[in-house]
N, CA, C and O atoms as a Tripos MOL2 file, in Angstrom:
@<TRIPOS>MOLECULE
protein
  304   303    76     0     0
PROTEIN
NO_CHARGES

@<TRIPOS>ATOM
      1 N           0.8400   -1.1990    0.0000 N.3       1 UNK1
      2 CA          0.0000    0.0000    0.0000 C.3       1 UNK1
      3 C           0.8820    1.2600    0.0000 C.2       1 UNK1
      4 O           1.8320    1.1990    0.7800 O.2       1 UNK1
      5 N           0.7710    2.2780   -0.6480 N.am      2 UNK2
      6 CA          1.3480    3.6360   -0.9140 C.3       2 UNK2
      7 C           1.1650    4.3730    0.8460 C.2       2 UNK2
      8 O           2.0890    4.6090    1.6250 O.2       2 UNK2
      9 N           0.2620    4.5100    0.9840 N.am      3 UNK3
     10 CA          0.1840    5.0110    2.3460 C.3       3 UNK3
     11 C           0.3840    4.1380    3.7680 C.2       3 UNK3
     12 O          -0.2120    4.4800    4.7890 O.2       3 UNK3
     13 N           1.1610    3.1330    3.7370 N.am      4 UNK4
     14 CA          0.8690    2.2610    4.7130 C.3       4 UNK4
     15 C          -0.1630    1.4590    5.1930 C.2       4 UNK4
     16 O          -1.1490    1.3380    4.4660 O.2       4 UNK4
     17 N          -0.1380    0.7570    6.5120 N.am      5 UNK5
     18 CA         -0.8670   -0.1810    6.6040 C.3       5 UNK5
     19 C          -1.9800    0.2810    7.2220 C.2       5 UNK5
     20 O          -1.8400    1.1790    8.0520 O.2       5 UNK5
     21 N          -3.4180   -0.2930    6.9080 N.am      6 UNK6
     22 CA         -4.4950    0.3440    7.6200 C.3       6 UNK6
     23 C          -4.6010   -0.2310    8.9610 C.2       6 UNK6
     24 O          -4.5040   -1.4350    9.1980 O.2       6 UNK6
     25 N          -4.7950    0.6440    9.7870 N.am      7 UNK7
     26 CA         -5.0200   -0.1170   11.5480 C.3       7 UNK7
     27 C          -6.2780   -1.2080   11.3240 C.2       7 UNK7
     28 O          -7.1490   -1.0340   10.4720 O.2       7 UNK7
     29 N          -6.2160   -2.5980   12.4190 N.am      8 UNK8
     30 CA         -7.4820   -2.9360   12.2320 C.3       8 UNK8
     31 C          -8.8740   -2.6180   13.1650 C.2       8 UNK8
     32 O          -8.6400   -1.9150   14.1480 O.2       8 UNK8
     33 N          -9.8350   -2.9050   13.0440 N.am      9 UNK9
     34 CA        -11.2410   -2.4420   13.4300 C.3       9 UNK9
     35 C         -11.0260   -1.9390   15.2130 C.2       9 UNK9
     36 O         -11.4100   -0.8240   15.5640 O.2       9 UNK9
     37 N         -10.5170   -2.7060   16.0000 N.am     10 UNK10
     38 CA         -9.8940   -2.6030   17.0860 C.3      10 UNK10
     39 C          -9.2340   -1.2590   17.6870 C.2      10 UNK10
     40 O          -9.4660   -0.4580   18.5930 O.2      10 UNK10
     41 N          -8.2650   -1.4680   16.6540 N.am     11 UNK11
     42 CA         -6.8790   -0.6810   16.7310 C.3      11 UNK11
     43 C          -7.5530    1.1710   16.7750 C.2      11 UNK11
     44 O          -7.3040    2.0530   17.5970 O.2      11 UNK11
     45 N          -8.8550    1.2240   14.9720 N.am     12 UNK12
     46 CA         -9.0570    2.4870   15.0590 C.3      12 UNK12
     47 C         -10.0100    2.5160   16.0600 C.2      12 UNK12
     48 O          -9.6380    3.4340   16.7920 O.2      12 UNK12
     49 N         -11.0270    2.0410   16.5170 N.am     13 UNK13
     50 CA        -11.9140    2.0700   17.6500 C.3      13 UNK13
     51 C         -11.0650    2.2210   19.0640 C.2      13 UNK13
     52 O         -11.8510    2.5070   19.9680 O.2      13 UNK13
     53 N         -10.2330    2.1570   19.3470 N.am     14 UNK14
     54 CA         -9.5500    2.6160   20.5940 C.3      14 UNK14
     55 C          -8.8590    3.8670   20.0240 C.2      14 UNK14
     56 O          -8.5870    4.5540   21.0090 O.2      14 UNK14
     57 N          -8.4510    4.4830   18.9290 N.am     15 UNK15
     58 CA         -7.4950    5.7580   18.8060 C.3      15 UNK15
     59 C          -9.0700    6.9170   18.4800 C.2      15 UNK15
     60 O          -9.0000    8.1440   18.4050 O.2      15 UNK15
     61 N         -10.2470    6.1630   18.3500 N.am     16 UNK16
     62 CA        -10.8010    7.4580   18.8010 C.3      16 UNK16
     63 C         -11.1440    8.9110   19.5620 C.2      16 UNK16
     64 O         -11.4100   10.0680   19.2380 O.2      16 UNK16
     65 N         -10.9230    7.9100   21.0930 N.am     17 UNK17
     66 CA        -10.7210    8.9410   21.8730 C.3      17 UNK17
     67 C          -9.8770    9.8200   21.8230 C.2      17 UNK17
     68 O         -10.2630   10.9420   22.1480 O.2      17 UNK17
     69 N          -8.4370    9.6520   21.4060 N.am     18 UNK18
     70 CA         -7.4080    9.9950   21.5910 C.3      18 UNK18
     71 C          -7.5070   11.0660   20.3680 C.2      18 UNK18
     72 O          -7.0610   12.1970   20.5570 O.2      18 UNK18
     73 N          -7.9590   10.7970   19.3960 N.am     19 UNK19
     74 CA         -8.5140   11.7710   17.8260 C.3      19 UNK19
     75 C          -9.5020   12.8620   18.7830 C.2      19 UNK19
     76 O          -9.1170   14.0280   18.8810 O.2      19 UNK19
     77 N         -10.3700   12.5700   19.2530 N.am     20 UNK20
     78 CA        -11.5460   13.5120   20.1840 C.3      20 UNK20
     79 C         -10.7750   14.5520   20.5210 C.2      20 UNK20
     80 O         -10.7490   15.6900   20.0520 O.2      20 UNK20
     81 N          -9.7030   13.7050   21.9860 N.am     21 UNK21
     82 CA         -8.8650   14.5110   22.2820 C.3      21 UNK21
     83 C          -7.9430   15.7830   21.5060 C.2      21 UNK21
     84 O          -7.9940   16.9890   21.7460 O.2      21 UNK21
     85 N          -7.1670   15.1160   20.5850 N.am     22 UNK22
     86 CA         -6.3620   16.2810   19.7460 C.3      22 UNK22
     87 C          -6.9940   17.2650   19.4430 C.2      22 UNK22
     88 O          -6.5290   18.4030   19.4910 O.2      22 UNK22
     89 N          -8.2120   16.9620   19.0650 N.am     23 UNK23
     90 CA         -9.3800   17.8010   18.0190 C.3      23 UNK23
     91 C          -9.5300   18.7410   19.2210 C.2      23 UNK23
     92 O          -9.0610   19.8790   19.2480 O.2      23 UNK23
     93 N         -10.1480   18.2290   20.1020 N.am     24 UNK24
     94 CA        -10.6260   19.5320   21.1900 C.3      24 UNK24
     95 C          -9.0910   20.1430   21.6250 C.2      24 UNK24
     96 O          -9.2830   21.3490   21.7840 O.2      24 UNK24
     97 N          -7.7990   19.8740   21.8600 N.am     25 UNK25
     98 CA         -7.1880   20.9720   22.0800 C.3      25 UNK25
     99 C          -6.5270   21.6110   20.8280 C.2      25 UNK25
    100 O          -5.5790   22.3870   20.9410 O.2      25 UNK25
    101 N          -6.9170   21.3540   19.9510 N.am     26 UNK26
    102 CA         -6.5030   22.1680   18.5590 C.3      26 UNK26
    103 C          -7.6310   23.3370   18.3960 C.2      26 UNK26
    104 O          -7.4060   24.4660   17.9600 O.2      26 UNK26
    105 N          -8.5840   22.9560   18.7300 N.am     27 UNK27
    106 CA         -9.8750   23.6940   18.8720 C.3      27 UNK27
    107 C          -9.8220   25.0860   19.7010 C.2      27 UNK27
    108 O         -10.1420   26.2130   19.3230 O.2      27 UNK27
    109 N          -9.3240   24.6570   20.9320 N.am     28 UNK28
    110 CA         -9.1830   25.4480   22.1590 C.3      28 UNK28
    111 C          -7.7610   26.0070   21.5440 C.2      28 UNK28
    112 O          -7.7130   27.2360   21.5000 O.2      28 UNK28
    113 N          -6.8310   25.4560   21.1600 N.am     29 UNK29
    114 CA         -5.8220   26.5240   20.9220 C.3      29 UNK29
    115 C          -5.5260   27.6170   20.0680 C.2      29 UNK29
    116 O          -4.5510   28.3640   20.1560 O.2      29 UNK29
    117 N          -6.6040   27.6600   19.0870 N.am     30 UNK30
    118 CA         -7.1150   28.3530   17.8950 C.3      30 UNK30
    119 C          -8.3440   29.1670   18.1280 C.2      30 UNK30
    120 O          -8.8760   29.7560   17.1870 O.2      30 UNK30
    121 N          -8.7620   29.2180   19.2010 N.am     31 UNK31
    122 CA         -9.9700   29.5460   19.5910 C.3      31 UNK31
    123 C          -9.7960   31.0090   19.7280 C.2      31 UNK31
    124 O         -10.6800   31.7780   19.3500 O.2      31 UNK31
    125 N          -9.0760   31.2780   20.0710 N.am     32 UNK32
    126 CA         -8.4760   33.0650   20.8090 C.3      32 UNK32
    127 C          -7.3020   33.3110   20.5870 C.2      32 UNK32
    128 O          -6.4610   32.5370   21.0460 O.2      32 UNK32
    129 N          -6.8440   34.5820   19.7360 N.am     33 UNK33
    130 CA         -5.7380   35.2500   19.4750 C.3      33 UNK33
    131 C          -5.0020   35.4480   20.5800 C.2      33 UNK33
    132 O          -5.5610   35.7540   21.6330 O.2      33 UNK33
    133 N          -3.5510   35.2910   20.4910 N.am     34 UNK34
    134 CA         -2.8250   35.9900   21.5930 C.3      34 UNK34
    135 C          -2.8080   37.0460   21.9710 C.2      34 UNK34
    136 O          -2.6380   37.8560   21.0590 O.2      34 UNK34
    137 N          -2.9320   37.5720   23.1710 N.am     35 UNK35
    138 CA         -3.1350   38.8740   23.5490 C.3      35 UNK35
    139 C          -2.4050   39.7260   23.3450 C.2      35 UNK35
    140 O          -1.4250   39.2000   23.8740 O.2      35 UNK35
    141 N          -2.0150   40.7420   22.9660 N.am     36 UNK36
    142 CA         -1.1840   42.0060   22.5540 C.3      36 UNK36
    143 C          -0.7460   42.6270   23.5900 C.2      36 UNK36
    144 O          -1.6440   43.2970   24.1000 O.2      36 UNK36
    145 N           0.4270   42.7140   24.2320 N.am     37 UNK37
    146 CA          0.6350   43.8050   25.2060 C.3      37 UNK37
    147 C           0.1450   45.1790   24.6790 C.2      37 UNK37
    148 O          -0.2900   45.3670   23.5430 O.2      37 UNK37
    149 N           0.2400   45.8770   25.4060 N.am     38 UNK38
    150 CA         -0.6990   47.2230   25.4420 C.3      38 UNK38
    151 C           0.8300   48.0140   24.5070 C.2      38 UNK38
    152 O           0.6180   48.5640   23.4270 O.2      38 UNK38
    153 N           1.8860   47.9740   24.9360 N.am     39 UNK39
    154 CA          2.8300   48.4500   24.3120 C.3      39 UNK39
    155 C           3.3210   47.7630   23.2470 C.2      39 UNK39
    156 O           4.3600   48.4230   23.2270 O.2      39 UNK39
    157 N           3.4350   47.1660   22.5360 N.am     40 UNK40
    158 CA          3.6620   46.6490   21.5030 C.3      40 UNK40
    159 C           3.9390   47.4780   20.0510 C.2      40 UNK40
    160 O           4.9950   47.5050   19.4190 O.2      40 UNK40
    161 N           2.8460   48.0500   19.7700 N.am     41 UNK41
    162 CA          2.4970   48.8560   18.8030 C.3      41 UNK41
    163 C           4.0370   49.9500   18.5980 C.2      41 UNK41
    164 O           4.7340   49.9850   17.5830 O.2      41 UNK41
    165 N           4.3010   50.9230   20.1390 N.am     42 UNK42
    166 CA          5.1940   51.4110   19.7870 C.3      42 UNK42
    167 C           6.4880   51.2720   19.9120 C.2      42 UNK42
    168 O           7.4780   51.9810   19.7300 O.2      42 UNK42
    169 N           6.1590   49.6860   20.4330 N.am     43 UNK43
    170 CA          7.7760   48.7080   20.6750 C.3      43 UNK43
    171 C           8.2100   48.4090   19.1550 C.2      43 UNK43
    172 O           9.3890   48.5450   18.8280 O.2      43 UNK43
    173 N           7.5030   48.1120   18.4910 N.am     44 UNK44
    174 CA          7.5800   47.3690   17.1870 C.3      44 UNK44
    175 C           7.8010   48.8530   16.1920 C.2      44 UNK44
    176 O           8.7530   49.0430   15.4350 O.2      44 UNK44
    177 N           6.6280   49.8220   16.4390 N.am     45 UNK45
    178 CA          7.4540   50.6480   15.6140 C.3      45 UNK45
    179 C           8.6170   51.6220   15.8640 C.2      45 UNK45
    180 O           8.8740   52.5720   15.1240 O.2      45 UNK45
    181 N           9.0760   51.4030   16.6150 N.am     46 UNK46
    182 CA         10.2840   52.1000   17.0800 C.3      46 UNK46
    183 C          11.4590   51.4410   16.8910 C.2      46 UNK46
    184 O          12.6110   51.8760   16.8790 O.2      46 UNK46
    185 N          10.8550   49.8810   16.6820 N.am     47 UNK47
    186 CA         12.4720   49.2930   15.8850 C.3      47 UNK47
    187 C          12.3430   49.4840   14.4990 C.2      47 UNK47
    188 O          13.2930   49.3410   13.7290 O.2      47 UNK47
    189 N          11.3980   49.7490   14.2070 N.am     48 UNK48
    190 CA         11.6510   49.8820   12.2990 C.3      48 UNK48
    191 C          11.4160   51.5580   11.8930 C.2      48 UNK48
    192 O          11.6560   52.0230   10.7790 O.2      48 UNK48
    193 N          10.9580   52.2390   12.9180 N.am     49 UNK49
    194 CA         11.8250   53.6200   12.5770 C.3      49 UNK49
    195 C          12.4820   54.3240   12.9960 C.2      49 UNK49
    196 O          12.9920   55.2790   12.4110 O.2      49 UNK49
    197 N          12.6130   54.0180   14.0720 N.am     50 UNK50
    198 CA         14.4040   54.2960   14.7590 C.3      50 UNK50
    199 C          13.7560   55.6910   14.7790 C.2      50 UNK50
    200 O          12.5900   56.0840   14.7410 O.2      50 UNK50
    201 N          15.3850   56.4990   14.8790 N.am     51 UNK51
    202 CA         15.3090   57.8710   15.7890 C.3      51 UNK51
    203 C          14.3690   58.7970   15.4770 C.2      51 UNK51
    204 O          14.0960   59.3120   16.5620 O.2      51 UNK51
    205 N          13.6490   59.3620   14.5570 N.am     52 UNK52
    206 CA         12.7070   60.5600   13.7300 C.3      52 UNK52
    207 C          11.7200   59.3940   14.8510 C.2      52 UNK52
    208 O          11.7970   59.9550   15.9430 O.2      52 UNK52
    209 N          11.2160   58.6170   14.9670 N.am     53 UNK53
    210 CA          9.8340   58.1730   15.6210 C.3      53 UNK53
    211 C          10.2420   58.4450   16.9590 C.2      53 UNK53
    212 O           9.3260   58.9370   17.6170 O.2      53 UNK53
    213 N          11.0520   58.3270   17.4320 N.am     54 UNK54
    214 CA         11.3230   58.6180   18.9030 C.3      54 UNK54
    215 C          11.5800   60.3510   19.1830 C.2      54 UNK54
    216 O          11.0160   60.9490   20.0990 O.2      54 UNK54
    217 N          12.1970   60.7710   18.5560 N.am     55 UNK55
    218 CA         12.5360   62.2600   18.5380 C.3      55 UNK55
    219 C          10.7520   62.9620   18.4830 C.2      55 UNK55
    220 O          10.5820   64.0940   18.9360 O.2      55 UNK55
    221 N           9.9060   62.4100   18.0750 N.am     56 UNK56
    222 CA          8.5160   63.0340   17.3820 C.3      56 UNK56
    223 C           7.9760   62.5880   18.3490 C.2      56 UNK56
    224 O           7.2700   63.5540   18.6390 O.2      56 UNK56
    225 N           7.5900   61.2370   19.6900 N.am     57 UNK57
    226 CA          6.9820   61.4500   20.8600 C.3      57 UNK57
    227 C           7.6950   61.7950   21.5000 C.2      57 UNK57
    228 O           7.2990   61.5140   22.6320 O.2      57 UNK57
    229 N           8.7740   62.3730   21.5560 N.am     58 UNK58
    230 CA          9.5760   62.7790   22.8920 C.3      58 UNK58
    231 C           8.9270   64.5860   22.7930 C.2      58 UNK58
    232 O           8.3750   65.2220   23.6900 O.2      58 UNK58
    233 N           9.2010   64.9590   21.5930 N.am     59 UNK59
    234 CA          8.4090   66.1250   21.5000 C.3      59 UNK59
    235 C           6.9020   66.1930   21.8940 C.2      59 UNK59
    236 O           6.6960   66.8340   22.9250 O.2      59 UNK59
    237 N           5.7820   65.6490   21.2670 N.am     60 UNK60
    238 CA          4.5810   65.4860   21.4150 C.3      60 UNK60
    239 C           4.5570   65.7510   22.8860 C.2      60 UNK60
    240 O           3.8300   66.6120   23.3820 O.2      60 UNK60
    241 N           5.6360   64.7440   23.7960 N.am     61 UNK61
    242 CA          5.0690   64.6660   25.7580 C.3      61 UNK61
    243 C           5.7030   66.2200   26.1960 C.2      61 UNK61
    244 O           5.1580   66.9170   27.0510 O.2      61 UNK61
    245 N           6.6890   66.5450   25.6090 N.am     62 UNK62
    246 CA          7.2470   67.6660   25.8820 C.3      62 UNK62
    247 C           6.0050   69.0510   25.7380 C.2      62 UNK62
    248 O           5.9280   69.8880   26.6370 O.2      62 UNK62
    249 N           5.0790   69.1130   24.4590 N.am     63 UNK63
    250 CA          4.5940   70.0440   24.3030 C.3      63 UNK63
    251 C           4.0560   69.8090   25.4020 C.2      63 UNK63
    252 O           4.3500   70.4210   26.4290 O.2      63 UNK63
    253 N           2.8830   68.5570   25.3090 N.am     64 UNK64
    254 CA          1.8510   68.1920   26.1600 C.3      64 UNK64
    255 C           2.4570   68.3950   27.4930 C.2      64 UNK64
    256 O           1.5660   68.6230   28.3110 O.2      64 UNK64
    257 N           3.4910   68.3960   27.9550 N.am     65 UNK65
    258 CA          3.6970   68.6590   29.6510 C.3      65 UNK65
    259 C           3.3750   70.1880   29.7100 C.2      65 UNK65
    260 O           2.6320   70.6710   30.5640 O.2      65 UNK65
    261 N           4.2580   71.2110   28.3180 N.am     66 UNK66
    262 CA          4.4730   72.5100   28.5170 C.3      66 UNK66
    263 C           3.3730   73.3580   28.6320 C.2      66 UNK66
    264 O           3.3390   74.4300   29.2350 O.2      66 UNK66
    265 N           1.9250   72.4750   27.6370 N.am     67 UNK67
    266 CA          0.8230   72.8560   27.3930 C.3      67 UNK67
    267 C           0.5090   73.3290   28.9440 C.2      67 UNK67
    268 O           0.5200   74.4600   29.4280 O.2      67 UNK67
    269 N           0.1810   71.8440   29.6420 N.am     68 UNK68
    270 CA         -0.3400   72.0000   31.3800 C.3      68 UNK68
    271 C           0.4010   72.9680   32.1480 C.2      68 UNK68
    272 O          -0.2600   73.9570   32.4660 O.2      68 UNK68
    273 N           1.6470   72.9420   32.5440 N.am     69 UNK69
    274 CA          2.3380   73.8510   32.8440 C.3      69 UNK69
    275 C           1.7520   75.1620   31.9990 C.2      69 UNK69
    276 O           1.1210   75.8190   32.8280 O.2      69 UNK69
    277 N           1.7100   75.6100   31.1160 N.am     70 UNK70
    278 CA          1.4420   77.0130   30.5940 C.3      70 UNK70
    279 C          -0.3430   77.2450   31.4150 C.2      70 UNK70
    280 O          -0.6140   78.2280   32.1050 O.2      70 UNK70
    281 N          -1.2460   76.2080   31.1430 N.am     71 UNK71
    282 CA         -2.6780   76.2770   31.5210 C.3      71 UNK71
    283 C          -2.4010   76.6140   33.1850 C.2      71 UNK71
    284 O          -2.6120   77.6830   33.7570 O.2      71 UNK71
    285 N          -1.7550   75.0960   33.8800 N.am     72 UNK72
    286 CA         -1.7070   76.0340   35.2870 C.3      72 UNK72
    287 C          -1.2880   77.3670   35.8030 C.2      72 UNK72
    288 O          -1.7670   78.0270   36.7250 O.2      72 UNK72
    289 N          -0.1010   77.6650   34.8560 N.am     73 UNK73
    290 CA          0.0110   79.0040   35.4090 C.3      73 UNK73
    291 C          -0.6340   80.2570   34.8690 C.2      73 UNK73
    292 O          -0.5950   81.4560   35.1440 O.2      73 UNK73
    293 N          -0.8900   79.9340   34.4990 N.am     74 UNK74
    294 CA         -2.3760   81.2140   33.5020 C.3      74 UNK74
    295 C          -3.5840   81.3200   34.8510 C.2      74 UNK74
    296 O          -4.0650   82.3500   35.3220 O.2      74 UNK74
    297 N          -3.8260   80.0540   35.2070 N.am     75 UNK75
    298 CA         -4.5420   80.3740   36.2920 C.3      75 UNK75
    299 C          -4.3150   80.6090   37.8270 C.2      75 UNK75
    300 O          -5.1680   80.6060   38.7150 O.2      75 UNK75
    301 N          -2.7160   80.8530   37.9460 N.am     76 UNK76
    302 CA         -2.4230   81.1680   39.3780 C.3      76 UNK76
    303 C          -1.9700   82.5760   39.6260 C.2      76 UNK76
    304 O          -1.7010   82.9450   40.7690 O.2      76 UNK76
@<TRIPOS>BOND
     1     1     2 1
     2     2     3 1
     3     3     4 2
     4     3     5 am
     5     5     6 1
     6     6     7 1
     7     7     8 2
     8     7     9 am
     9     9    10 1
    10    10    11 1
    11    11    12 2
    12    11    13 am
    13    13    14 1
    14    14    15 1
    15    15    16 2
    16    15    17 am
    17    17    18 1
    18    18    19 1
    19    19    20 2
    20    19    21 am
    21    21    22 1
    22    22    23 1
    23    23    24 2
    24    23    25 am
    25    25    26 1
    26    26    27 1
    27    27    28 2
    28    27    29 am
    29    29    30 1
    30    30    31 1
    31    31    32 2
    32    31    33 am
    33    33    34 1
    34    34    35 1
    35    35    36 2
    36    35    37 am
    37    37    38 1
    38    38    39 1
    39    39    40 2
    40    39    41 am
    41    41    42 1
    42    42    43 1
    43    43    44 2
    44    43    45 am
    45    45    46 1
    46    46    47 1
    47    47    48 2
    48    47    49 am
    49    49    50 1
    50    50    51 1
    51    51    52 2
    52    51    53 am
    53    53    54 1
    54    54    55 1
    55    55    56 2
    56    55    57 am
    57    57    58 1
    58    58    59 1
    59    59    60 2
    60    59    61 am
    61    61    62 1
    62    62    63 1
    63    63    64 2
    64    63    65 am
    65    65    66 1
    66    66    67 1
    67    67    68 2
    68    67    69 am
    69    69    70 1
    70    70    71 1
    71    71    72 2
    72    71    73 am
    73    73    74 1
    74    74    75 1
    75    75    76 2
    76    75    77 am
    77    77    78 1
    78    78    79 1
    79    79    80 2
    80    79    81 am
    81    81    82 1
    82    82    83 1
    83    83    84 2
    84    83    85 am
    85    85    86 1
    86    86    87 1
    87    87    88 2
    88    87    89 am
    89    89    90 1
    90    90    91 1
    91    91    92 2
    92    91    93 am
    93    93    94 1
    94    94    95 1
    95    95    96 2
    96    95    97 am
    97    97    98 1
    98    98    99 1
    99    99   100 2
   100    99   101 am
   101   101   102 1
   102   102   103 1
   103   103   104 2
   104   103   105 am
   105   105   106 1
   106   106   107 1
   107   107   108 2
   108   107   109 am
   109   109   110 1
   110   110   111 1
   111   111   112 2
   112   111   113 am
   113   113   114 1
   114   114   115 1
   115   115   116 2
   116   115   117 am
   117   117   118 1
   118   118   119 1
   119   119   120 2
   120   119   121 am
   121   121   122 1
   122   122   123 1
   123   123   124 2
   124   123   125 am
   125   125   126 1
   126   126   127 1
   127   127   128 2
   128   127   129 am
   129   129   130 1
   130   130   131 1
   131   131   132 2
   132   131   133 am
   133   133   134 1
   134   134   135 1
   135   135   136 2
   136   135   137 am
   137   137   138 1
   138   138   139 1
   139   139   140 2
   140   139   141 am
   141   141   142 1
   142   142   143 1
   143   143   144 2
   144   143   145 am
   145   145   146 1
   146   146   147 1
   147   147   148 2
   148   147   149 am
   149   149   150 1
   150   150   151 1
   151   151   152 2
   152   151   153 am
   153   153   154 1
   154   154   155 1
   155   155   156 2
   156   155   157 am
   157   157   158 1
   158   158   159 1
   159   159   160 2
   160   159   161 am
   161   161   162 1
   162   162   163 1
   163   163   164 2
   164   163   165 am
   165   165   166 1
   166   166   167 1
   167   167   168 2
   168   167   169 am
   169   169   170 1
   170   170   171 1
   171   171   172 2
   172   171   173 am
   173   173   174 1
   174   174   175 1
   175   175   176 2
   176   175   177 am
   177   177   178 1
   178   178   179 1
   179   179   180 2
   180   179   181 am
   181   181   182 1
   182   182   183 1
   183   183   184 2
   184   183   185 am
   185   185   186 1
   186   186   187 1
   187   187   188 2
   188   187   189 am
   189   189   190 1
   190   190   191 1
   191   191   192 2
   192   191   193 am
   193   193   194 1
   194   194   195 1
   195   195   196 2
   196   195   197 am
   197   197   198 1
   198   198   199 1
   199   199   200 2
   200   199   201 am
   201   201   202 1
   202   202   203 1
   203   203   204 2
   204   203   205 am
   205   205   206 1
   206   206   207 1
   207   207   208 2
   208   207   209 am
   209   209   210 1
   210   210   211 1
   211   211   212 2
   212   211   213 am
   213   213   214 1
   214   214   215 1
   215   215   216 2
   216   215   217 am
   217   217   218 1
   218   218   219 1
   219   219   220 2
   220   219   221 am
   221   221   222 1
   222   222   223 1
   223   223   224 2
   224   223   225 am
   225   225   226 1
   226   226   227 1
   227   227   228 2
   228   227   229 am
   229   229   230 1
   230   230   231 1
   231   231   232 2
   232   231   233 am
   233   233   234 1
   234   234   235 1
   235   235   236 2
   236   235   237 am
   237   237   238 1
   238   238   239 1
   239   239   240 2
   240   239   241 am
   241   241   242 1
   242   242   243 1
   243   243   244 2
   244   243   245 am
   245   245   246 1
   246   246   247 1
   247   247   248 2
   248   247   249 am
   249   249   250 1
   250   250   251 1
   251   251   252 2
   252   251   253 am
   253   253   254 1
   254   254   255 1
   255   255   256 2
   256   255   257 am
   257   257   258 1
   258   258   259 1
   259   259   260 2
   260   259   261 am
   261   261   262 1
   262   262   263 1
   263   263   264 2
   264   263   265 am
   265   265   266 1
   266   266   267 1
   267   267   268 2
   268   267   269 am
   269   269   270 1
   270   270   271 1
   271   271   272 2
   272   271   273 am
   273   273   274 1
   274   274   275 1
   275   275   276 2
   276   275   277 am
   277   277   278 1
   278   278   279 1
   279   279   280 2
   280   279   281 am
   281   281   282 1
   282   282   283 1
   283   283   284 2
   284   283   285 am
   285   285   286 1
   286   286   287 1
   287   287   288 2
   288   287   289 am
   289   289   290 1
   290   290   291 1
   291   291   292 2
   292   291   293 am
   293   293   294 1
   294   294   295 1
   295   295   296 2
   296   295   297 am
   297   297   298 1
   298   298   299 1
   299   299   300 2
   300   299   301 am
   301   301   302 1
   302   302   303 1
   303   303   304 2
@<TRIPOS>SUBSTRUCTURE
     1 UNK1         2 RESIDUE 1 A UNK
     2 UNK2         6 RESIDUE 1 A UNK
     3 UNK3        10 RESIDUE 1 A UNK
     4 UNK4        14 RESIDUE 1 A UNK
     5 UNK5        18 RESIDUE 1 A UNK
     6 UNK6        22 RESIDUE 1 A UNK
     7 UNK7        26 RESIDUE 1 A UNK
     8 UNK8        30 RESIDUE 1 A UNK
     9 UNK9        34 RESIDUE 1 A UNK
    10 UNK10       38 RESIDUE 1 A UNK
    11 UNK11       42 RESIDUE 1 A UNK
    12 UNK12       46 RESIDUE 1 A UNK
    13 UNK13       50 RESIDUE 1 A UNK
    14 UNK14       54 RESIDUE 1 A UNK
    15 UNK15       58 RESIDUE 1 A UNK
    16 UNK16       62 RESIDUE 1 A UNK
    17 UNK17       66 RESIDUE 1 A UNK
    18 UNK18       70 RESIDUE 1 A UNK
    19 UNK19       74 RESIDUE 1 A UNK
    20 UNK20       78 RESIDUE 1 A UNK
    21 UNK21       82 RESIDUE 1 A UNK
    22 UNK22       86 RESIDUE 1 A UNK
    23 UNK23       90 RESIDUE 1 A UNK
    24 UNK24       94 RESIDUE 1 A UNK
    25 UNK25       98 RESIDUE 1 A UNK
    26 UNK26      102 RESIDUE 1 A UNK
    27 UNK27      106 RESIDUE 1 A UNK
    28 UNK28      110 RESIDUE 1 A UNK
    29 UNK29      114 RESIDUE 1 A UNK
    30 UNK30      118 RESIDUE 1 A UNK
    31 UNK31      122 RESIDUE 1 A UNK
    32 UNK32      126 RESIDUE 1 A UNK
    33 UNK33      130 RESIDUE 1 A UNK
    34 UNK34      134 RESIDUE 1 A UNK
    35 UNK35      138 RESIDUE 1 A UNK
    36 UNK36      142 RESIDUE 1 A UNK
    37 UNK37      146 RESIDUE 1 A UNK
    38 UNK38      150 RESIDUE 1 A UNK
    39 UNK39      154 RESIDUE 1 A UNK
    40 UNK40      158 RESIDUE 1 A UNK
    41 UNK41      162 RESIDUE 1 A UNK
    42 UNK42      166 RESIDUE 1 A UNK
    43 UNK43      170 RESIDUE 1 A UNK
    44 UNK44      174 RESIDUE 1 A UNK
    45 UNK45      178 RESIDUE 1 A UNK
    46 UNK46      182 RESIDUE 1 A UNK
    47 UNK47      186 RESIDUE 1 A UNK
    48 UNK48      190 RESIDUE 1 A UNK
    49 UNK49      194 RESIDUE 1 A UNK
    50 UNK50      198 RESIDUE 1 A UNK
    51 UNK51      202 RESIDUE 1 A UNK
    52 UNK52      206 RESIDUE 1 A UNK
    53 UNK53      210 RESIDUE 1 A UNK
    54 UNK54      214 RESIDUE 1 A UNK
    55 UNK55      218 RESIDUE 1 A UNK
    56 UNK56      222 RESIDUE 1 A UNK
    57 UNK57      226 RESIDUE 1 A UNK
    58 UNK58      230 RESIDUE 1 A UNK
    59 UNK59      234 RESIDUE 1 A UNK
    60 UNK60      238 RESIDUE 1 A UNK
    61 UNK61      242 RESIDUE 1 A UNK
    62 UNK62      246 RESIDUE 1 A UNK
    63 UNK63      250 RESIDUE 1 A UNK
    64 UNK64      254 RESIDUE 1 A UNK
    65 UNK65      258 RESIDUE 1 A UNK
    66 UNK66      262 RESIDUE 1 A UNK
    67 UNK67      266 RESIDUE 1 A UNK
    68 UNK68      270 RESIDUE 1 A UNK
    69 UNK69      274 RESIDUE 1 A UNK
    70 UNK70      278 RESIDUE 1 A UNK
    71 UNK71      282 RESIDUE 1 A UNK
    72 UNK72      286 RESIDUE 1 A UNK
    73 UNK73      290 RESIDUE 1 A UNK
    74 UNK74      294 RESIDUE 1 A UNK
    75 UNK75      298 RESIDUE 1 A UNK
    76 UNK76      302 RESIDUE 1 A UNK
């Protein structure tokens, strides 16, 4: 036979369960995407654009701190 030997009547009637089995944790392991750390996004793009992506939020937190700072003291 090209594909080997067929199990007999026995043989596949006991590897059922064990087929059940695989099936349900192939099932369950495919069931739900891996979860994404929350940082990821700018872990990943910060290795593929290097310094201009980092230089551009370092600014962004900079305004955004200077912004608050300028608002609090406007009102003191």
């Amino acid at each position: 036979m090209p594909f080997g030997s067929r199990l007999s009547g026995l043989a596949r009637f006991k590897a059922i369960p064990e087929a059940l089995r695989f099936e349900n944790q192939e099932i369950a392991r495919n069931a739900r995407p891996k979860r994404p750390r929350p940082l990821d996004p700018l872990i990943r793009a910060g290795r593929k654009v290097g310094l201009p992506r980092i230089l551009w939020f370092g600014a962004w937190i900079a305004f955004a701190i200077l912004r608050v700072v300028h608002l609090v003291g406007a009102h003191t």
